[in-house]
N, C-alpha and C positions, 0 to 999 in steps of 0.2 A: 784646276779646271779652267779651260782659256772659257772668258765671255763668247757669249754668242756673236754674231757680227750684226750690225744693225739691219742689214742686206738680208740677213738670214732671218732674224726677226721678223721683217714685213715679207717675204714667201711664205713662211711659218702661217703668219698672220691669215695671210689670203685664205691658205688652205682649209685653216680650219673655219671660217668663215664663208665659204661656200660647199662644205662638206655637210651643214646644218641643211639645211636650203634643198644640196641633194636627194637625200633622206628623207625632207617631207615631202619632197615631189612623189620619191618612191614609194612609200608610205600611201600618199592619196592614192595612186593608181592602184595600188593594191588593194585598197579599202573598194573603191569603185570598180573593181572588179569582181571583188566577195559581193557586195550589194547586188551586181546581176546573180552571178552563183547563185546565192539567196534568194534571187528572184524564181530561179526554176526549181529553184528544190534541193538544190545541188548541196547542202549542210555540209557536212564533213568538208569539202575542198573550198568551201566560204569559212570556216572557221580555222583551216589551216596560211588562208590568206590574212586575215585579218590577227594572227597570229603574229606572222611576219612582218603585217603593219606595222601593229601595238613595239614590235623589238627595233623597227627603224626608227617609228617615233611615237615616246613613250606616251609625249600628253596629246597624243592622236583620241580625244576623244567619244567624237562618232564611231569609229573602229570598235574603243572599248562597250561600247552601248548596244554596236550590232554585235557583237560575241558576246556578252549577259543574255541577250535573243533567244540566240542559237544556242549556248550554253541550257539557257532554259526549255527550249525546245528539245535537246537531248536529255532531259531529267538531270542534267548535273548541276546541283543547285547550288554546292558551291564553288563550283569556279563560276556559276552564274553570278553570283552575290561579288565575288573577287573584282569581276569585269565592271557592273553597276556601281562599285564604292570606286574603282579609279574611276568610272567617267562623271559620277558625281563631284570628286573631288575637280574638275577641271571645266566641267557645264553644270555653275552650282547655282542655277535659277531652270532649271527647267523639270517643270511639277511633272512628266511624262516621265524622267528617270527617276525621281525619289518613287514615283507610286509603283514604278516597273521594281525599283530597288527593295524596295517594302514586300513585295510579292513573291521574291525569289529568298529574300530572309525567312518567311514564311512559308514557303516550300522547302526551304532548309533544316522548318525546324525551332526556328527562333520567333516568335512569336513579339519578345516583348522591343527585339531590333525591328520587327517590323514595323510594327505602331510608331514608333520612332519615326523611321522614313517614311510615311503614310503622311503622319502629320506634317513632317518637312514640306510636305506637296501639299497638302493642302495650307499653308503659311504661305507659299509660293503663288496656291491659283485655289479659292475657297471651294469652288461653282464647280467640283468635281462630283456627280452623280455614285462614280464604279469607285471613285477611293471612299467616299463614304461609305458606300454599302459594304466595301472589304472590312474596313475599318470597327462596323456593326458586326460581321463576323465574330472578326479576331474577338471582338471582347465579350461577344457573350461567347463563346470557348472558353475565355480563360474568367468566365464569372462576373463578367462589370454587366450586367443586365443591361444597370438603368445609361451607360454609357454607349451600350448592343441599341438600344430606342433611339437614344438621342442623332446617331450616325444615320437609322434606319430611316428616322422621318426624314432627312436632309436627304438622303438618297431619294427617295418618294418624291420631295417637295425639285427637286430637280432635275427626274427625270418619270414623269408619271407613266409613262408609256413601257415601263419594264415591269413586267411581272414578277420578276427573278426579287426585285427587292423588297417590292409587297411581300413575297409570300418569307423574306429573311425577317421582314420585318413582324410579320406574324409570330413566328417563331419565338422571337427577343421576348413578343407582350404573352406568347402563352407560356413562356418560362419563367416571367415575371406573375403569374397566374394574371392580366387583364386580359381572360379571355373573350370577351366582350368587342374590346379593342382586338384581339386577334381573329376572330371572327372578320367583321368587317374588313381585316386586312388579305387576309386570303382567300373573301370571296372577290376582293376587284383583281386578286390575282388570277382566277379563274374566268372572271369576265373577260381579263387580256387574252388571256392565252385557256379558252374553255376543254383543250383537248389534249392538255400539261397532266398526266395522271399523280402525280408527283403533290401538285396542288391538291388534287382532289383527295391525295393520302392526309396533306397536312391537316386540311379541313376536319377528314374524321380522327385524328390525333386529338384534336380540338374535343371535340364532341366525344371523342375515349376517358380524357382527364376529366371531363363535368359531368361524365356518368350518365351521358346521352344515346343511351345505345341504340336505339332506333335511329337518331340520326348518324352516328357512326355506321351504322350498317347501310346507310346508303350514302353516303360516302366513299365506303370502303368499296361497296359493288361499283361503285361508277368510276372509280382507280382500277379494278382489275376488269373496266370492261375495256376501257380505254388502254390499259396493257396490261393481254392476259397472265403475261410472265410476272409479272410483279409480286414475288414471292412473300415479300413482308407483309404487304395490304394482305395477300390468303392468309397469313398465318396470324395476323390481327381479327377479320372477320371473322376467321372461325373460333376465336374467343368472343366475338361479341355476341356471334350466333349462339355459343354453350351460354351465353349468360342471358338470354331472351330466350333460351331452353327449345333452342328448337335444335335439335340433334342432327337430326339428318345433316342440316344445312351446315351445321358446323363439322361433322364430318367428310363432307364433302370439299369444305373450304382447306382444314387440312391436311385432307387428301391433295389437293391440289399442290399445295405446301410442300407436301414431301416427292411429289415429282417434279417439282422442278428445282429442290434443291440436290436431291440424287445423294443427301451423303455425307453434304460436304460440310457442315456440322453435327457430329455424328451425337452428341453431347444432347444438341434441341430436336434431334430427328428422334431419340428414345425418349423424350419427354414428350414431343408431341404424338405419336404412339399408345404413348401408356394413355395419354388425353379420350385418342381415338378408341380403346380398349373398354375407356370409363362410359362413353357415350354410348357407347352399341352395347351394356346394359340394359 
């Protein structure tokens, strides 16, 4: 095989050396094209650009960060997670992709990758209110209680103004039985946000495990007044109401119960039934 020529060498050279350069030009514009897409709504033809980005240039990492987005905004969690691990590998200080990262693990399924990248981010930037309270989530899921509090207060202590963590963090102390502590935490969730029916279910959960059934029952009424559909809260009250023996009421409650569940556990619709059967006695 004859040598190259020297001549040939440096055109050689050039070429490949402004063919890198090409590609990310083309690459950006294509990214900053899906970014408007994205902006109107447009998903599908922003995720088939930034597709074409990602194949001009590989460690286009903005690109891979906006398709984990939109990945995640379509439910597919894992090419969500695929997009999130390359642009972490390549913007590996920025705590908004480990907690995005962490999130779509955890939509995926993976639980203990999440916590993983959750922590990443918070190692990166501590003073995160929402990876903590995700972070209080995941572990009381998977049973670490007292790790479920510890995230919880951090969340609270950094962002007081969210109800959403108060009332998670309620949760952690009344699964830890400090109902006490859980009390007080899901009444200042209710103080945030007084017209959350949601809150006012957890509250009487609270007041259900301590054998409070007076104050579960007004709990439970003040959840299904604030929404009447709220099928669980009827079908809790009208146990509380069988067990404070007032029939009617708990009749009534799951009555309510089985219209608006129509069926669709056919399993707790004949049990709650045979309930109603026992009452009108």
């Amino acid at each position: 095989m004859r040598p190259l020529s020297v001549a040939l060498i440096v055109a050689l050279t050039a070429i490949f050396a402004f063919a890198t350069p090409a590609k990310a030009d083309r690459a950006n514009a294509k990214y900053k094209k899906a970014v408007a897409l994205k902006n109107k709504g447009k998903t599908d033809e922003a995720i088939a650009l930034l597709e074409e980005a990602v194949a001009e240039r590989a460690n286009h990492g903005m690109a891979w960060a906006a398709l984990g987005s939109l990945y995640k905004k379509k439910a597919k969690y894992d090419k969500s997670v695929n997009a999130y691990e390359k642009a972490t590998k390549i913007i590996t200080k920025n705590a908004g992709l480990f907690a995005s990262l962490g999130m779509a693990y955890y939509r995926a399924g993976d639980s203990d990758k999440a916590l993983v990248a959750l922590k990443q981010s918070c190692d990166i930037e501590f003073k995160q209110a929402d990876v903590h309270a995700n972070m209080g989530v995941i572990k009381r899921e998977k049973g670490d209680v007292k790790g479920a509090i510890i995230h919880g207060r951090w969340a609270v202590k950094l962002n007081p103004k969210d109800p959403v963590y108060y009332s998670n963090l309620a949760i952690a102390y009344r699964v830890d039985k400090q109902y006490g502590k859980a009390i007080k935490s899901i009444e200042k969730a209710i103080e945030l946000a007084p017209s959350d029916a949601n809150f006012r279910f957890n509250l009487a959960v609270i007041y259900r495990r301590t054998e409070k059934v007076d104050e579960a029952i007004a709990a439970y009424s003040e959840a299904v007044k604030l929404k009447p559909d709220f099928a669980k809260a009827w079908y809790d009250l009208g146990h509380m109401h069988r067990l404070n023996h007032d029939n009617d009421k708990a009749i009534n409650a799951f009555t309510r119960y089985l219209d608006l569940t129509q069926g669709k556990d056919k399993k707790a619709d004949k049990a709650v039934k045979k309930q109603i059967e026992m009452l009108k006695k």
